[in-house]
N, C-alpha and C positions, 0 to 999 in steps of 0.2 A: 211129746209133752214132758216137763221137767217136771220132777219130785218137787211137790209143798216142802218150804223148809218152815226152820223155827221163827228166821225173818219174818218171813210172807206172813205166819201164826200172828206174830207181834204186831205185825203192823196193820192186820184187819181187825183186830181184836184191839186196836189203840194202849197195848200193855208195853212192856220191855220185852229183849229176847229173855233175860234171865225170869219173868216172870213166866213164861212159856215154860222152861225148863224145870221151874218148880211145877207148875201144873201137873208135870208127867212123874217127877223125880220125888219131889216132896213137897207134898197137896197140903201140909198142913202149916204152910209157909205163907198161903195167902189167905186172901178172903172170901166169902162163901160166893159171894158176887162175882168176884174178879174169878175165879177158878172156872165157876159157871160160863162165865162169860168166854173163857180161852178154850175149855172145851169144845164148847158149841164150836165156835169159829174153825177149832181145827176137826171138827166130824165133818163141818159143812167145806172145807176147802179137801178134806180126803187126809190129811195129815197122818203120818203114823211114824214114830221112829225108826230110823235106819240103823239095822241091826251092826254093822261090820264100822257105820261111822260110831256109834258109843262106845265099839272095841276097840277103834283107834286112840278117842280121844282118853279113855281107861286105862288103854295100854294091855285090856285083858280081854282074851277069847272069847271065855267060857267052855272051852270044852277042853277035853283030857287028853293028853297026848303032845 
């Protein structure tokens, strides 16, 4: 089975991907409804960010060394 992406987030949750991305990133960019609304969809599809793809698209680790 393939990993939920933000796609798949956006498109059962009738939002944009970047509204997805605010949901996780920065909550206080939407509305109470819509934010609601993109959570539920991604608890109920299993959604969770992939840690090593935020570090690509960042360009940064997180760790030392």
């Amino acid at each position: 089975m393939s990993r939920v992406t933000i796609a798949d987030v956006a498109s059962a949750a009738g939002v944009s991907k970047t509204a997805v991305s605010f949901a996780f990133n920065n909550p206080d960019r939407l509305g109470p409804a819509t934010l609601e609304r993109v959570l539920d969809v991604a608890r109920e599809l299993g959604y969770t960010p992939h840690p090593a793809a935020r570090a690509l698209s960042m360009r940064r680790s997180g760790t030392i060394g």
